[in-house]
N, C-alpha and C positions, 0 to 999 in steps of 0.2 A: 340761387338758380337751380338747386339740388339736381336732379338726374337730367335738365338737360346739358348741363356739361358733364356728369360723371358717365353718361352713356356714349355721347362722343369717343369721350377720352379712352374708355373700356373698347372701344369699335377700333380707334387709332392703334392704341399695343396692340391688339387684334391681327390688325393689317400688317403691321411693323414687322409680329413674331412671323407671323406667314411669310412674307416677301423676304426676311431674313434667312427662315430655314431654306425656302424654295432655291435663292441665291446661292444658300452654300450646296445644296446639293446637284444644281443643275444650272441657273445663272446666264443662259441662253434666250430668255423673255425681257422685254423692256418692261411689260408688265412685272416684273419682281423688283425692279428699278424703282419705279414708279409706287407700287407696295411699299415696299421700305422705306423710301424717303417721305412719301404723304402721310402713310402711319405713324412718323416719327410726328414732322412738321402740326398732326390734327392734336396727337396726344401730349407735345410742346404745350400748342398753344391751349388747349384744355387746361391744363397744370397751370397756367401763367395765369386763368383766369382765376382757378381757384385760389392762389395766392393772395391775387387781389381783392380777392372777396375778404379774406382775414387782413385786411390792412396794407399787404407789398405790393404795393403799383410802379416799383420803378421797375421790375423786369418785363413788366406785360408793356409799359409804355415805354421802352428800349426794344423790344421786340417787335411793336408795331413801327414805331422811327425807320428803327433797319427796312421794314418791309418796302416803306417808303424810301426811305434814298438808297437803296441798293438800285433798282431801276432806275431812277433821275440819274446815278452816276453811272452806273455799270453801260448804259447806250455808247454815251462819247468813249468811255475805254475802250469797247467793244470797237466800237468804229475806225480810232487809231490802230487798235492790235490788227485788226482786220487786213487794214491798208496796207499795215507795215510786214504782217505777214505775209501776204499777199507779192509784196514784191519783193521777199526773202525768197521768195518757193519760185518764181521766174529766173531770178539770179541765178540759184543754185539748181535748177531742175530743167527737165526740157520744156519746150512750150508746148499748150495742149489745155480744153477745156476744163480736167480735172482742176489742172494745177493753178488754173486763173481764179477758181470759184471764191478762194478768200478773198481779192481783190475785189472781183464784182462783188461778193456781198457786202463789203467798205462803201461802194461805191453807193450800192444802194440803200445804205443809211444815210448817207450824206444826200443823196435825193431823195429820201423820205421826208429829211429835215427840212429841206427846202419846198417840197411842196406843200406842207405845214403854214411858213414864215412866209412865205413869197409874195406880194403884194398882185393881184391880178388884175390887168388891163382894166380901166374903166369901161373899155368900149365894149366888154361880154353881154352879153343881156343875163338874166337870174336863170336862166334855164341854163348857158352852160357853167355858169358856177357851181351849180345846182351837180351837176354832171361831171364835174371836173372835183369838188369837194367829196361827192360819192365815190367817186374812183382812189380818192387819196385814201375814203377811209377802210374804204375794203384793199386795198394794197397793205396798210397798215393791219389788218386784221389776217391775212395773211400773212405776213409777215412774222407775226406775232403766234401764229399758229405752226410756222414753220421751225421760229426760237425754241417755242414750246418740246416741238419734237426734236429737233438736236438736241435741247439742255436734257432731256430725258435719255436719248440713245447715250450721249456722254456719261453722263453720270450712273447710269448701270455698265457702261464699259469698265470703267473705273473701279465699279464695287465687284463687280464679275471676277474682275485680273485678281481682285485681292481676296475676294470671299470664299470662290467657289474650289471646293474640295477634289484632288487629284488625287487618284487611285491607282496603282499599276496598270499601265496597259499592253493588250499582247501587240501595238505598234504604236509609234509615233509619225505621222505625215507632217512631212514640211512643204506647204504650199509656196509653185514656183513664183516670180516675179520679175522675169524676162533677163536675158542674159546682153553681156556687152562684148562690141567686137564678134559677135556671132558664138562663143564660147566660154566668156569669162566670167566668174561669178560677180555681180556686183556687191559694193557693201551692204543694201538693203538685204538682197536677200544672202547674204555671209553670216549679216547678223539673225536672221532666221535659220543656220544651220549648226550657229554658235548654241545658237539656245537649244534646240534640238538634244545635239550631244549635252547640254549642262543636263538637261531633263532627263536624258537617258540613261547615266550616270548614276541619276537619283536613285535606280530601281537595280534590284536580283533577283534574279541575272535582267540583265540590263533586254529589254526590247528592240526589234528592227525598227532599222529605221527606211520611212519608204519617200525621198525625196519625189516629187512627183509635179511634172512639165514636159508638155511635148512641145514640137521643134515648129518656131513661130516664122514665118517668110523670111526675116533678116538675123536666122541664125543656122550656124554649120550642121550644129547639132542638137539634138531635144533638152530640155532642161533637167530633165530628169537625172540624167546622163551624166551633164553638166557639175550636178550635184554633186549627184554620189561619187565623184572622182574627188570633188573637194572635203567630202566626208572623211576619204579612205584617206587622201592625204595628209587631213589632220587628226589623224589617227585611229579612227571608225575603223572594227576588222572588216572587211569585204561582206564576210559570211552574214553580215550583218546591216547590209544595206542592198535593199529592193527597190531600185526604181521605176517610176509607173513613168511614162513618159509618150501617151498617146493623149493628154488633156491640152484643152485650152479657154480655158476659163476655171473659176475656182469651185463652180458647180460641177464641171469636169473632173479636176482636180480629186474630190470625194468621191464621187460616184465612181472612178476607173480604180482606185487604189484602194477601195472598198473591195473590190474582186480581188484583191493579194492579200485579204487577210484572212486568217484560220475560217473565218465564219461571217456571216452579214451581219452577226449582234457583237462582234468581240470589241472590246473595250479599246478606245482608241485615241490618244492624245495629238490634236491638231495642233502644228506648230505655225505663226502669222507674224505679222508685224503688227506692237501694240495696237494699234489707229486701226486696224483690219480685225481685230480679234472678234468682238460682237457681231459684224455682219457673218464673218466666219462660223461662230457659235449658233446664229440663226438658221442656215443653211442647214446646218450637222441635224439640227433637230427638224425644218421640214423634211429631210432625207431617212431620219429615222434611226442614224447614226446614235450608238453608246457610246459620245466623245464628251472630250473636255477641252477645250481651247486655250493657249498659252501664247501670250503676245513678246515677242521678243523688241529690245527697245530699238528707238529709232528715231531720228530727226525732230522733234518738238512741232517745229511749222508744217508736218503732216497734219496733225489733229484734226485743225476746223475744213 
């Protein structure tokens, strides 16, 4: 086949070494997600074919099998985990469209299936078959277009937390997450203030830290506030916690506690909850922000 596999393959490491460096040095693009892993995935499969051309066909034809039953099976997985997670996060969380969306999207695999398999009324005529099969398959192309971009936002969240390179910054922000009882810090965001101080630690002399949340209808006091008392408490010096506490939203959030720091360019480590980290990291770079995003852990059944 000479160059036209060897120029693929040359294009793929191409993309791969790009969406690699760009990840480690900034890692806020799904694009770099998306780079890395197709660059991997073209210049794989380039290499597998040359193999085969010298004689070894069982990796390229193991490679194409997976390609195939990874979808046939991964659907029904998907659709159980879904469900099951789904009604994990009700259980354990408050009720509210967020926290339903893994359930309904269980739901709506299991009615994708069904409108597939479903034997339809004789008495239709061909026009609304016609109309009714059209709508199944643009659901399904949809759908399929919507997997597309979660398996992509996932999978650069994933390589982001792990790839991208943190430097000293003159702050760290911990984005609020609403408080309980009107004042209390909850675990979610505990463990966003845990992590904070691990991060801060890391650096000399260690950075402020600027908790940052203002005061939502059902609570006494601003988050901000909130924070920075749980900071001091677990042993943050005072001197060393700024809180921003007139936001209410996570665009809020950056924009208000970008005004407390040295400068609008100074380098600045955003502190989130894993599952929040990327959309976090997107914002930083519409805004213009010199940050880096650091997801602190938290729940599993957030993810999907």
């Amino acid at each position: 086949m000479g160059w036209f596999v060897w120029a693929p393959m040359i294009v793929g490491l191409i993309v791969f070494v790009w969406g690699l460096w760009r990840m480690i040095a900034d890692g806020r693009r799904i694009l770099y997600g998306v780079a890395l892993i197709g660059g991997f995935g073209l210049a794989l499969f380039c290499g597998l074919v040359v193999a085969a051309e010298h004689g070894h066909l069982i990796p390229l034809g193991a490679f194409l099998v997976l390609c195939a039953l990874v979808p046939l099976f991964s659907y029904p997985v998907l659709t159980v985990f879904l469900l099951a997670n789904g009604v994990t996060m009700l259980r354990k969380e408050r009720l509210s469209l967020g926290n339903a969306l893994s359930l309904l999207a269980g739901l709506g695999m299991v009615g994708l299936v069904a409108m597939i398999f479903v034997n339809w009324p004789e008495s239709w005529g061909a026009t609304t078959r016609t109309v009714v099969t059209s709508l199944t398959f643009l659901v399904l192309t949809l759908a399929g277009y919507v997997a597309t971009c979660f398996a992509a936002f996932w999978a650069t969240s994933l390589l982001s937390g792990r790839l991208t390179a943190l430097r000293r910054p003159d702050a760290i922000i911990v984005l609020g997450a609403g408080l309980l009882d009107g004042d209390r810090v909850p675990p979610l965001l505990a463990g966003r203030l845990a992590k904070a101080r691990e991060v801060q630690q890391r650096f000399a002399p260690p950075p402020v830290l600027i908790p940052s949340g203002g005061q939502g209808a059902d609570e006494s006091i601003p988050e901000g506030v909130a924070m920075g008392r749980f900071l001091v408490a677990a042993g943050t010096p005072s001197d060393l916690v700024l809180p921003e506490t007139a936001s209410r939203t996570t665009r809020e959030n950056l924009q208000l506690s970008r005004h407390l720091l040295p400068s609008p360019d100074a380098p600045v480590i955003v502190v989130t909850s894993n599952y929040h980290a990327l959309r976090a990291g997107m914002l930083t770079r519409s805004l213009g922000l010199n940050a880096r995003v650091v997801g602190a852990p938290t729940a599993g059944y957030y993810y999907p």
